[in-house]
N, C-alpha and C positions, 0 to 999 in steps of 0.2 A: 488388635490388642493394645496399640500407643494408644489409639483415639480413647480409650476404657480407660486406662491407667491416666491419660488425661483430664480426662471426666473427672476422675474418683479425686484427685489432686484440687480439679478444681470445684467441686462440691465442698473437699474438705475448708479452702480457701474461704469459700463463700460462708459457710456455717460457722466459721470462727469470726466473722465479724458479728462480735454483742450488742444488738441495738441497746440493751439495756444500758451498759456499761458508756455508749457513746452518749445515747440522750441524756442519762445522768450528769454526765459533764458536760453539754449544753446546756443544760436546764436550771440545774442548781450548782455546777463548779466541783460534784461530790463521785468519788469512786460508789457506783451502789451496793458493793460485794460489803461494804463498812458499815451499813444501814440496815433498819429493818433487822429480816430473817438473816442477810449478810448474803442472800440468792441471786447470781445474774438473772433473773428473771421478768418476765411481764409482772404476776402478781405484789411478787416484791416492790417493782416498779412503783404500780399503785398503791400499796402502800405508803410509799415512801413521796413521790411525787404527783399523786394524783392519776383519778382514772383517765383522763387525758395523753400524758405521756405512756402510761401504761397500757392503755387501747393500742395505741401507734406503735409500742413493743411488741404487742402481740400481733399486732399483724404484718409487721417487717418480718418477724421471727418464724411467722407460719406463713409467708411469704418464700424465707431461705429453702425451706422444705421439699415446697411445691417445684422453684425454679432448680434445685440441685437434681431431683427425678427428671427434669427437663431434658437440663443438661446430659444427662447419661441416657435418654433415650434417642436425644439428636446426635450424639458422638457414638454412643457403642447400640442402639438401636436391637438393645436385647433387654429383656425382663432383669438377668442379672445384673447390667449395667445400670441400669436405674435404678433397681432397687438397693447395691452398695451404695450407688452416691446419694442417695436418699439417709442412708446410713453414715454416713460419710460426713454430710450435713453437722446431723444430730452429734456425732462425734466433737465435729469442729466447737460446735455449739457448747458442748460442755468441756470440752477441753480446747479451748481456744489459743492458734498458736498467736493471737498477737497480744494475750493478755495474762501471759503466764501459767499459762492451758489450767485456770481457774474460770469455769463458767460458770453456767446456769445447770438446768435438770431436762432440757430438752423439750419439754412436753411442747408448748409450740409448733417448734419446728418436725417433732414429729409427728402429728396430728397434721400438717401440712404435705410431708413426703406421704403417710398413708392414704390423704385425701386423691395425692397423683396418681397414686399406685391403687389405689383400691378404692374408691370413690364411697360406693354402696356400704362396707362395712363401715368406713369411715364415717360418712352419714348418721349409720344406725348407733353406733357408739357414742359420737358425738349427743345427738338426741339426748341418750339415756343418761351421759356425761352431765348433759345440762341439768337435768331434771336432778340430779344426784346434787349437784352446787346448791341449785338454786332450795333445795331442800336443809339442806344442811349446811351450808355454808363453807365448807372444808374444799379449796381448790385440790389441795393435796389427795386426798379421796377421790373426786372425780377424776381425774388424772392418773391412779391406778386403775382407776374400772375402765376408761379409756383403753389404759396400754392392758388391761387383760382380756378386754374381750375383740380386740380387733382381732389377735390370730383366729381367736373362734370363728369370729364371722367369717375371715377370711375362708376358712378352711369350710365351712358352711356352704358358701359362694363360688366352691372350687375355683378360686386364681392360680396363679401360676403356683409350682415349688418357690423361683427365689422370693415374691412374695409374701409368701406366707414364714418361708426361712426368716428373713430379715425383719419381720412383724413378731415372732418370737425373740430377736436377739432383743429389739427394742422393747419388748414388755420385758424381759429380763434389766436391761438398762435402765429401765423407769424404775422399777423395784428397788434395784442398787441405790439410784442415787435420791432415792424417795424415804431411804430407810430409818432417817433418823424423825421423818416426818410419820412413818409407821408405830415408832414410839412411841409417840406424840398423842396421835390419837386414839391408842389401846390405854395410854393414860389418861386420857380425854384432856390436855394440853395443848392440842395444836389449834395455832394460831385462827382464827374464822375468817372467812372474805368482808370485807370493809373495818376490822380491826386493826388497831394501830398497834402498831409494835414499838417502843424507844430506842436509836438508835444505840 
């Protein structure tokens, strides 16, 4: 139970470091939460500083993901251990304690903990995720059909219970903090992928 409670600690550790927020202030000297959408995020990122730094967001960030399920399968070596600090991550991630637990919206990094935890739905989702962007250009869209259809598949694919548990908390999670971006687009307002926003 230490080695878990460990884990989860340090999952959470892990996921509250924002590449976004750090690259920004290498890059250009700028808080990115002030820019742009004002989102710690990959997409914001590229916005704001190009699909370069934005790439290298995204994959540090769906990086945390993947190593915070790591961790909690080498320390607590159970499905539920992994999959809180998978959770745990994404937590960090948007509520970040070294940044005034002001983050991002998660998708990243957990599109990363799902990829550890459940490979196969994360795949099929992913896929359809892409096909959804590249279509319409809305990151925000792709990113809810992401976080709603992994539990399905999950539960499809029969994984474990804490899998699929935790794959519902995080399509709940995405939703919350996705919501002002749901507006958006029932307005037909939200922002488009390669779209510039003023700071």
């Amino acid at each position: 139970m230490i080695y878990a409670v460990i884990a989860v600690i340090l999952s959470y550790l892990l996921g509250s470091v924002s590449f976004s927020i750090v690259i920004a202030r290498l890059v250009k000297g700028i808080d990115i939460r002030e820019h742009g959408s004002g989102n710690a995020g990959a997409t914001n990122t590229i916005r704001v500083l190009g699909k370069g730094p934005g790439l290298l967001c995204f994959v540090l960030d769906f990086g945390k993901g993947i190593a915070a399920v790591w961790i909690g399968h080498w320390l607590g070596q159970d499905d539920w251990t992994s999959a809180i600090c998978g959770l745990a991550a994404i937590m960090g991630h948007n509520w970040p304690i070294y940044f005034n637990f002001k983050g991002g919206k998660g998708i990243a990094t957990t599109i990363g903990a799902i990829c550890a935890l459940a490979f196969v739905p994360a795949l099929v989702a992913g896929v359809v995720t892409i096909i959804v962007i590249a279509i319409t250009r809305y990151v925000s869209l792709g990113s809810l059909i992401f976080a709603a259809l992994t539990p399905v598949l999950i539960a499809i694919f029969y994984y474990s219970a804490p899998v699929l548990t935790v794959s519902l908390i995080l399509c709940l999670f995405a939703f919350w903090r996705h919501r002002s971006n749901i507006v958006k687009l029932l307005q037909g307002t939200e922002n488009k992928l390669g779209a510039k926003k003023g700071s």
